[in-house]
N, C-alpha and C positions, 0 to 999 in steps of 0.2 A: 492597559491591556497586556497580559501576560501571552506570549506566542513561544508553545509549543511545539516540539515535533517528535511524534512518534510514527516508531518503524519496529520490524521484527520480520524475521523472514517467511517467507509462503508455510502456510502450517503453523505457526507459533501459537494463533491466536491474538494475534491485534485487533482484529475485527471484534472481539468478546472486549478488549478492552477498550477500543472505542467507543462499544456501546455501555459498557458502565460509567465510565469517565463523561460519557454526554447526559446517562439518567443522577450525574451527580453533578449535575451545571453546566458543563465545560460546551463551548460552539466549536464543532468539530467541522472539521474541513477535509473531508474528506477525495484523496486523490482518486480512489479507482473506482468512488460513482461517478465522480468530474467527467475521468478519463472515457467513462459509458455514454456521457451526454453528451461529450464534443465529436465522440463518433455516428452518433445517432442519425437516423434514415433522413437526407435533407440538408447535410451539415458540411460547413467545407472540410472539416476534417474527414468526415467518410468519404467525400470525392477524390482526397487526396490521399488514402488508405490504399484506394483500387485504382488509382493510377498508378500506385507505387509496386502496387500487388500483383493486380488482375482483379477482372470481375470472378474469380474463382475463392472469393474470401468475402463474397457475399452469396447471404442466403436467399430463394424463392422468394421473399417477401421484402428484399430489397435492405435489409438489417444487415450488420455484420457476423460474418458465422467466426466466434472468437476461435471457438475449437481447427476449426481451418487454416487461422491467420496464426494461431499457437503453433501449429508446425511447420509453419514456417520460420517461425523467427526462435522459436526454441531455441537451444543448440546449436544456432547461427549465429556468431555476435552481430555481422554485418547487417545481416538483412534486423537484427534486433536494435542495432543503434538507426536504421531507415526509418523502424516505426517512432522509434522515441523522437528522431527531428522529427514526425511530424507530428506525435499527440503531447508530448513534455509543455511546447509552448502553450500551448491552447489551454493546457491544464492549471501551467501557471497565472495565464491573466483570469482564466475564472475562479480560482483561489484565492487573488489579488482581491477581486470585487467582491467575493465573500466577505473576504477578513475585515471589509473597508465597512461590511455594514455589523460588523459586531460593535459593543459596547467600549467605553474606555475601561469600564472594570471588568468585560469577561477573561475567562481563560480559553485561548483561542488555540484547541490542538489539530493541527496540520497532522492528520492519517496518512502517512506517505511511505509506500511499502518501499521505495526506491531512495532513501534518503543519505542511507552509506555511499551505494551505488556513484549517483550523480555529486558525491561533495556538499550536500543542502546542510550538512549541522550547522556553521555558522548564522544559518538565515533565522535560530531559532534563539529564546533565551535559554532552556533545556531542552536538551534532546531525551526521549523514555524509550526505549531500546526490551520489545516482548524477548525474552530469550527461551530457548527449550534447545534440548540437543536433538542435534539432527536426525539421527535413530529415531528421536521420538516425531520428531517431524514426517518425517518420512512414512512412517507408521500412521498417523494419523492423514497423510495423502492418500494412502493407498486403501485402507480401514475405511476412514469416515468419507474420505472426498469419491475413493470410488475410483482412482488415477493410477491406470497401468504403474508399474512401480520404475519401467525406464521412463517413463513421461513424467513422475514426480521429480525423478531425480534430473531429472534436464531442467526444469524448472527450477530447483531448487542451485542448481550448478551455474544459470544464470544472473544468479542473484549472487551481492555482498556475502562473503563470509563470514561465518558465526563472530570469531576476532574482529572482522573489520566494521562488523555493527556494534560489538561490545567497546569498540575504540572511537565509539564518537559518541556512546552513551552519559549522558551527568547522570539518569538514574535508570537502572536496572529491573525490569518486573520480569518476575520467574513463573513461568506459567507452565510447569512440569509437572506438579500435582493438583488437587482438586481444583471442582471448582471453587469453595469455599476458602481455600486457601488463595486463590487469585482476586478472588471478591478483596479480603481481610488485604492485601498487597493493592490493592485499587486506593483501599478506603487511607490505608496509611501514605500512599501518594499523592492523593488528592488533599488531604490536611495537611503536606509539607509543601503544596503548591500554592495554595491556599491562606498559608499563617501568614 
């Protein structure tokens, strides 16, 4: 089993690459669905979300209102490292039990937008690091996502820095121009993971 990690920061386009890299084999393990289920209506992690929070970070139907519990921890490191003790762990042993029922020959890539952030390159055999510069990031928060452009940027300012994602990268994908140009960058990444 080959155990990958990739990361890129909010806007890059990781999410495009995780789903090419899984329609070209790879069992992805993905962090920020995990992170959706361990929160979900029922679960000790969303009990311990709104104890941490208030019932004011849930919604009417008893779900978590992300958008609510985003401004809180945005731009707060504090209250932003509260939430990570309590969804990081959860995230990890359900990751753990992923990866335990992959193959001994797949390539197991760990989707983990937080992976500079928390110190995780070591846990991987490479780390693939989406890069785009930030301008262009930025642009496509506010463009495509639709995200006030101080709320991209709070976002984006809570995350790992461009350098400090490129400093625990082994390989590089550049997803600044097309899409065809990212496709052709997939394909030649996955047959040097692959040989």
């Amino acid at each position: 089993m080959l155990r990958i990690g990739l990361t890129g920061g909010i806007g890059a386009g990781k999410s495009e690459v995780s789903r090419q890299l899984a329609a070209l084999g790879a069992v992805i393990v993905d962090s920020d669905l995990i992170a959706r289920e361990v929160v979900a209506p029922g679960t000790d992690g969303l009990r311990a979300v709104v104890a941490e929070f208030g019932p004011e970070v849930l919604q009417p139907d008893g779900s978590l209102d992300r958008p609510a519990l985003g401004r809180l921890v945005f731009g707060h490191p504090e209250r932003l490292a509260a939430l990570n003790a309590i969804v990081h762990p959860l995230v990890r042993a359900r990751s753990a039990d992923l990866e335990a029922a992959a193959g001994p020959e797949d390539v197991v890539v760990h989707d983990v937008p937080l992976l500079a952030e928390n110190g995780l390159a070591p846990l991987y055999q490479q780390v693939l690091v989406v890069d785009v510069p930030d301008e262009i990031r930025l642009d496509r928060l506010v463009r495509l996502r639709g995200m006030a452009e101080d709320e991209a940027k709070a976002r984006m300012a809570a995350q790992a820095t461009r350098e400090d994602r490129l400093a625990v990268a082994d390989i590089v994908i550049d997803n600044s121009g097309s899409l065809d140009d990212l496709t052709a960058r997939i394909r030649q990444v996955w047959e040097q993971l692959t040989a």
